[in-house]
C-alpha positions in Angstrom: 95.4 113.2 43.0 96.5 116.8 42.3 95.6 120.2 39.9 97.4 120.1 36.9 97.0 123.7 35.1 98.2 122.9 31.2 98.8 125.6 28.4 97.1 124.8 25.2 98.5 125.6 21.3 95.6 128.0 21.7 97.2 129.8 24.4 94.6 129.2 26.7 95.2 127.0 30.2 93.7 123.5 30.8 92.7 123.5 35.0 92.5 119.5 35.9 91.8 117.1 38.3 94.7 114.3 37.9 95.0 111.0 39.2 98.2 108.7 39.4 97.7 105.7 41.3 98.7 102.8 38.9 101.5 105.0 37.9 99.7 106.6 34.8 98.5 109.9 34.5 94.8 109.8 34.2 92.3 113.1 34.0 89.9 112.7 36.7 87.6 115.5 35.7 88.6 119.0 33.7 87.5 122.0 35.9 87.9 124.9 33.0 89.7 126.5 30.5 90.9 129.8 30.6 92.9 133.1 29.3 92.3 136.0 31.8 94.5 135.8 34.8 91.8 136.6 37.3 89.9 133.5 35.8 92.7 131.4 36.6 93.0 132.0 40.0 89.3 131.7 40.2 89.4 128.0 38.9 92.2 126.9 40.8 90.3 127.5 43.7 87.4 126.0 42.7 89.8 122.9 41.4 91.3 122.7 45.3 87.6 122.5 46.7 86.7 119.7 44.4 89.8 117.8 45.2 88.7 118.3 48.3 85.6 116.5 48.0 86.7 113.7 45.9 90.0 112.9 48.2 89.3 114.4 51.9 92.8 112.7 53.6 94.9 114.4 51.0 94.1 118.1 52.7 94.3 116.2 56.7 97.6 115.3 55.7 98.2 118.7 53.4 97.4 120.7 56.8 99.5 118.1 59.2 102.4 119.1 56.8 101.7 122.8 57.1 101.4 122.8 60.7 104.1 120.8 61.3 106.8 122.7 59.2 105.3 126.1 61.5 106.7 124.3 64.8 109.4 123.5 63.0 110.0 127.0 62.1 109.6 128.4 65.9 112.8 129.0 66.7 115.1 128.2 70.6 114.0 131.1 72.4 110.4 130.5 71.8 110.4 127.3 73.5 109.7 127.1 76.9 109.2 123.5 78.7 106.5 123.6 81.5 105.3 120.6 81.6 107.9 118.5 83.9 108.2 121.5 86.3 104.5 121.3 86.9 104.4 117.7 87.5 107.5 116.7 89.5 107.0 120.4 91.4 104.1 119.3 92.2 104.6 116.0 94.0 107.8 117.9 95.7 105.7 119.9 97.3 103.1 117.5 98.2 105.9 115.2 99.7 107.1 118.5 101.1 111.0 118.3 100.0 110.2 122.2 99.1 109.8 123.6 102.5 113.7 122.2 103.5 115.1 125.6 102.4 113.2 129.3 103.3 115.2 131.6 101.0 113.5 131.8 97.6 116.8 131.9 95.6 117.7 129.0 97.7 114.3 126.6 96.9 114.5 127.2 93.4 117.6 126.1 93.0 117.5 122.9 94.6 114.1 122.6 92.8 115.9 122.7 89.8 118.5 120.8 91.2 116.6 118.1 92.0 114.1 118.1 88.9 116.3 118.0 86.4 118.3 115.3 87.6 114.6 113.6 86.8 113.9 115.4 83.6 117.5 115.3 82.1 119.4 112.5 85.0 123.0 114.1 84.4 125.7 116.0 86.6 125.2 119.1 87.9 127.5 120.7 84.8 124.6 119.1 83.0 121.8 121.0 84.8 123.6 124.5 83.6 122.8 123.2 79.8 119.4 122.4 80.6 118.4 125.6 82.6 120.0 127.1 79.3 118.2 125.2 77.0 114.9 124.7 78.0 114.4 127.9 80.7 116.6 130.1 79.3 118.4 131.0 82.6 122.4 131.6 82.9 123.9 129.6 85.7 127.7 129.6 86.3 128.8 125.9 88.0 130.6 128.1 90.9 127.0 129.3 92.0 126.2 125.5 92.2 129.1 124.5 94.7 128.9 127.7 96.2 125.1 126.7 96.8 126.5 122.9 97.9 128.7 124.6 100.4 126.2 126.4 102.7 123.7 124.3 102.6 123.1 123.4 106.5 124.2 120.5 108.0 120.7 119.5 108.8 119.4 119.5 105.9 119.5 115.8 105.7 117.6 115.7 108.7 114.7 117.8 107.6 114.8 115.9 104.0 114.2 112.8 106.5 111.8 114.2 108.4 109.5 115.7 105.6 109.7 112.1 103.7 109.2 110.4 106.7 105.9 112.2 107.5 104.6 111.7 104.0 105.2 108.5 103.9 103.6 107.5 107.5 100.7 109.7 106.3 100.4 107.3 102.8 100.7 103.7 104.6 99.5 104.3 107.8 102.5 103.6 109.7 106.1 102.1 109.6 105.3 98.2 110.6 108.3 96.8 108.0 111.6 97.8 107.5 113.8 96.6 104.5 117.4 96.8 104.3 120.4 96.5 102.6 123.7 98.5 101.1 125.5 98.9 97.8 128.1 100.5 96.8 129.1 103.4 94.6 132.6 104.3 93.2 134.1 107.7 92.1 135.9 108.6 89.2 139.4 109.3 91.5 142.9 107.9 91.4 143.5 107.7 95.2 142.0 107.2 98.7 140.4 109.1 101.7 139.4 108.6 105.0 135.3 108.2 103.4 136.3 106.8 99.7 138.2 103.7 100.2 139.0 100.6 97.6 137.3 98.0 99.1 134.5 94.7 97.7 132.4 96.4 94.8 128.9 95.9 93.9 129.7 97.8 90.5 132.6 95.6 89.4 134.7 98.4 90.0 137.8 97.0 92.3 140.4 99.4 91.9 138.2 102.8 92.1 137.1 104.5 95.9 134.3 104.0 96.8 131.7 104.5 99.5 129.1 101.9 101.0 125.4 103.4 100.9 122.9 101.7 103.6 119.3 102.5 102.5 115.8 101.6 104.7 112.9 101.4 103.3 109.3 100.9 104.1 107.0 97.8 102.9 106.1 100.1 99.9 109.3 101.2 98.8 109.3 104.6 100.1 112.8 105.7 101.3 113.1 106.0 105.2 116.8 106.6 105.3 119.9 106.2 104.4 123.7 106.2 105.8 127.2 106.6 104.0 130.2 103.9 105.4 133.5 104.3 104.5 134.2 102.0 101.2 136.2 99.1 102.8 133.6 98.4 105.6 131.9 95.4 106.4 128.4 95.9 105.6 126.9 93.3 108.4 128.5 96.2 111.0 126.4 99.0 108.8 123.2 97.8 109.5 121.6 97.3 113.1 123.1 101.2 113.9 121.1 102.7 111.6 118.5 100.9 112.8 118.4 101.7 116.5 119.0 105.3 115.2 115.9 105.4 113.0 114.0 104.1 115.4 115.3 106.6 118.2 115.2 109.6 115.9 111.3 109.0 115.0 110.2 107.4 118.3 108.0 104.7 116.3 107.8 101.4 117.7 110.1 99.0 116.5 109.1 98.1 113.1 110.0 93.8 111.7 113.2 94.3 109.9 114.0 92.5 106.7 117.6 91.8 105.5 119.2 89.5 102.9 121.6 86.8 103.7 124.8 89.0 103.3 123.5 90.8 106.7 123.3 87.1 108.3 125.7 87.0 111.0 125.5 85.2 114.4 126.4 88.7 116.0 123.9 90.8 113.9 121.0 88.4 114.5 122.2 88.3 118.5 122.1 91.9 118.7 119.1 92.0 116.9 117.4 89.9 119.5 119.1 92.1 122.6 117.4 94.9 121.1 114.2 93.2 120.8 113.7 93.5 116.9 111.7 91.1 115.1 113.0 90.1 111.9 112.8 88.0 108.9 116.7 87.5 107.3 117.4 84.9 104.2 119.1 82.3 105.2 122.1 81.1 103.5 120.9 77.0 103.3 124.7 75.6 102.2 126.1 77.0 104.6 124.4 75.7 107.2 126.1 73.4 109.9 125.5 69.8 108.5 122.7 69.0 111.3 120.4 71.9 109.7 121.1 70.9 106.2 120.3 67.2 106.8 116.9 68.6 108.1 116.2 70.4 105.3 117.5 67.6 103.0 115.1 64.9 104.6 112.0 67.7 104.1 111.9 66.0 100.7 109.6 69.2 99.2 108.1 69.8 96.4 105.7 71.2 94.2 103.0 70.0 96.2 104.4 70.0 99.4 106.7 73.1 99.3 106.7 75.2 102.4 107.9 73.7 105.8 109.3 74.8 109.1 112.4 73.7 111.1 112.2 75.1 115.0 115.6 76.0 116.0 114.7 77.2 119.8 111.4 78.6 121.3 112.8 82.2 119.8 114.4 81.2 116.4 112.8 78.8 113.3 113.6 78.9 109.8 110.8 78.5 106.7 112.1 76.5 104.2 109.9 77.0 100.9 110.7 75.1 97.0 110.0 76.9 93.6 110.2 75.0 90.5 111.3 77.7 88.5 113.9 78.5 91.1 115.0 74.5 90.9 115.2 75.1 87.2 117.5 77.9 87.5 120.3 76.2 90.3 120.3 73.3 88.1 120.6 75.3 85.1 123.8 77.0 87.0 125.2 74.1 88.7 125.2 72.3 85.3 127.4 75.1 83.5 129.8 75.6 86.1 130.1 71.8 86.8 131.0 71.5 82.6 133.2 74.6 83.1 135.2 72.8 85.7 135.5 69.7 83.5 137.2 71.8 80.8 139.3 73.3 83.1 140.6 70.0 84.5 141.2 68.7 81.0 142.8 71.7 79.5 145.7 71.2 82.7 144.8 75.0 84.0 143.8 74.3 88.1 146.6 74.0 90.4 146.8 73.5 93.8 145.5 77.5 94.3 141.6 76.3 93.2 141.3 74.5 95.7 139.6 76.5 98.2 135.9 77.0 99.0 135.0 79.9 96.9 132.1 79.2 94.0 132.2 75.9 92.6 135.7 75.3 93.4 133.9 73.7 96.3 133.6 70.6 94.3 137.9 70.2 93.5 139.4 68.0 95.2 142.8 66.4 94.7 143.8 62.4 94.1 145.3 60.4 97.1 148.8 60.6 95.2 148.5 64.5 95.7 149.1 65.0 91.6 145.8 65.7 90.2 142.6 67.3 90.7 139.3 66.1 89.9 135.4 66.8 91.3 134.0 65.4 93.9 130.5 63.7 92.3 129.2 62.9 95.6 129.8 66.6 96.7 128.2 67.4 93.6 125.3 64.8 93.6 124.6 66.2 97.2 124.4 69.7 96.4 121.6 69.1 93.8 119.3 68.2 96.5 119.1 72.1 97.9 118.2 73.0 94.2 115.1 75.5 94.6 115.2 75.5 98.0 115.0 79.0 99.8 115.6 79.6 103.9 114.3 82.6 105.9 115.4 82.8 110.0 112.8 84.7 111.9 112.1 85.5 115.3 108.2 86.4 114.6 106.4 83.8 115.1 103.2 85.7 114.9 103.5 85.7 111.3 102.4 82.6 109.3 105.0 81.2 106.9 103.2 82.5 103.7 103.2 86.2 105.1 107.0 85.9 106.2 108.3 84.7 102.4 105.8 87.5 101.1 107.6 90.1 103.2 111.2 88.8 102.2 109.9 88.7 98.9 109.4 92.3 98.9 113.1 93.2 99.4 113.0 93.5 95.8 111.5 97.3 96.1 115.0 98.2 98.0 117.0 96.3 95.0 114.6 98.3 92.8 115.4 101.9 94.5 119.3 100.8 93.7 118.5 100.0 90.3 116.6 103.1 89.2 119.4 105.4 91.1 122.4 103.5 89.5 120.2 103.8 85.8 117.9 106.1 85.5 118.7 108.7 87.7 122.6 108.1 87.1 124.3 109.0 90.3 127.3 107.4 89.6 130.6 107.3 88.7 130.6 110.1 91.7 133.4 113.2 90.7 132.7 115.0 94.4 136.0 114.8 96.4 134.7 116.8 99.3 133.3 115.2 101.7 130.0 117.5 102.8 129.7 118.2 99.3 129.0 114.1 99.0 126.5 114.0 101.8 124.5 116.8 100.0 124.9 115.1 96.8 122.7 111.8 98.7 120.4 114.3 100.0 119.8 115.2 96.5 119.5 111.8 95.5 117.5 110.9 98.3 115.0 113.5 97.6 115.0 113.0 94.1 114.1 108.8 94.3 111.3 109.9 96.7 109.4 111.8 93.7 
């Protein structure tokens, strides 16, 4: 419905009510008619409030419109964005991340270092255009590496410190330790002693790189972390940082938990010289053919599907069966098996597949050394492991359930990766100096903690 005013031969005007639903014009209700000019403006008025009455959501939405094309109208400059400061300032502070630095000019910009990176994840060119944009500062990118360049050696220390306290505070204590490394690449063309070529995590095999270790507690809070050059072994990353943590804090030694990538006879050796417990998955396959025969003749399933195998008085592994994890290796086994049949018919395999890497596991070649084919019993043998899961432990003062459910929760370290890699986008990495890249994790490190 709307006011219609309409001039009659008279000369006089019509002030209506009209109504248009079906697509017709229909006269809801005639409010006057009028000559004098004051009259008019009297009517039309009186026409708005009875419009009011008879259709009360046309003026909600009348006023919506006007109010929202008066923000519309408030220009840049009147715009000032408090709202994320507040917040994410406010958890820095409670974690106490904002006492690391005692200048003022200093704090606030690695407050804003740090915040926008959560606000607006970006570089640090990017943070100039925010502090533009939304705080109306002017921040030239030298200040910012100037900045990066005296910040103290120690400040990585402190930032440890300060999150280490918050988070003993929040959980009480550090009684679990996860672990495990990734690896990050930079957008460079050639090597150093730090950023090497070397196995990437991100796909990226011909860019540097640089192998991050991360601990964390049971919860998912950050404990520490540690950069290794980018073509180092990651088993040789992991029970140094370990023994340093542990030194640097003076806690007692907390049960460490590791994926199977961190499983070597060495590691778990030295990990018993130190007297660690620790719970590390097991890789099942690879297992000498005593252990797998074990776990083979277990027979579980989804009523019996947790056992134990006792290695020594020191050592056993749980063995544990998921359906939906038996669903999945068969679903994988399946493909790659049919992948491997096309392969063998279209005449593409030589001699070169057949190694022990993936499924190539099942090629083998023909007694008259000219073709290759699979090995069904290889195959057939291999579908017995399917959702089968192994975790080696030294605890035994933990039940089977608790040890899967404390492996299981390696998936907050895998998470803190994820939302680094993602959300807060810290890579590709452009930082070619290397105290400028330690700052740059103690940033990051900061940042994942909020």
């Amino acid at each position: 419905m709307f006011i219609r005013k309409r001039k009659n031969p008279s000369g006089s005007i019509s002030i209506q009510i009209i109504d248009k639903s079906n697509g017709k014009y229909k006269v809801v209700e005639t409010i006057a008619c009028v000559k004098d000019k004051k009259e008019l403006e009297f009517y039309i008025a009186k026409a708005e409030s009875r419009l009011k009455q008879l259709n009360p959501n046309l003026f909600d939405a009348v006023e919506f419109n006007e109010k929202k094309h008066r923000f519309i109208g408030i220009k840049n400059k009147e715009i000032s964005v408090v709202g994320p400061d507040i917040i994410f300032g406010y958890i820095m502070e409670y974690i106490g991340c904002d006492k690391v630095l005692k200048k003022l000019k200093e704090k606030e910009l690695f407050k804003q270092l740090v915040l926008s990176r959560i606000i607006d994840p970006g570089s640090k060119l990017n943070l100039i255009d925010y502090l533009y944009i939304y705080k109306h500062q002017n921040l030239d990118k030298n200040e910012i590496y100037r900045f990066l360049d005296t910040l103290s050696l120690n400040l990585k220390d402190k930032i440890e410190q300060c999150i280490f306290e918050y988070t003993s505070m929040v959980t009480g204590g550090i009684r679990v330790s996860f672990y495990d490394v990734t690896t990050l690449y930079f957008e460079a063309s050639s090597e150093d002693d730090l950023r090497k070529v070397g196995f990437s995590k991100d796909g990226k095999f011909t860019k540097p790189q640089i192998i991050l270790g991360l601990l964390t507690s049971l919860e998912g809070y950050p404990l520490g972390f540690e950069i290794h050059e980018g073509n180092c072994y990651e088993g040789k990353t992991f029970i140094p940082m370990l023994e340093k943590f542990q030194k640097k804090f003076n806690i007692e030694k907390p049960i460490v938990v590791a994926d199977s990538g961190l499983l070597s006879k060495a590691n778990i050796l030295e990990l018993e010289k130190l007297n660690y417990r620790y719970i590390l998955g097991a890789r099942i396959k690879s297992s000498s053919s005593e252990i797998k025969n074990k776990i083979v003749s277990l027979n579980l399933n989804n009523e019996k599907n947790i056992e134990t195998i006792y290695f020594s008085k020191n050592q056993k592994m749980i063995v544990s069966y998921s359906q939906q994890r038996a669903k999945k290796d068969r679903y994988t086994r399946t493909k790659n098996y049919e992948k491997l049949k096309i392969k063998i018919k279209s005449g593409n395999l030589t001699k070169a597949h057949l190694n022990n890497k993936g499924y190539n596991k099942y090629l083998v070649l023909s007694d008259s050394q000219t073709t290759i084919s699979i090995d069904e019993d290889k195959y057939n043998y291999d579908s017995s492991f399917d959702g089968l899961k192994g975790f080696v432990t030294n605890d035994f003062s933990l039940n089977p359930t608790q040890i899967i459910e404390h492996y299981t929760n390696l998936w907050h370290i895998e998470r803190a990766f994820r939302i680094s890699k993602t959300d807060l986008k810290i890579r590709p990495i452009y930082h070619r100096l290397e105290h400028r890249i330690f700052t740059y994790f103690n940033f990051i490190r900061c940042i994942y903690s909020i």
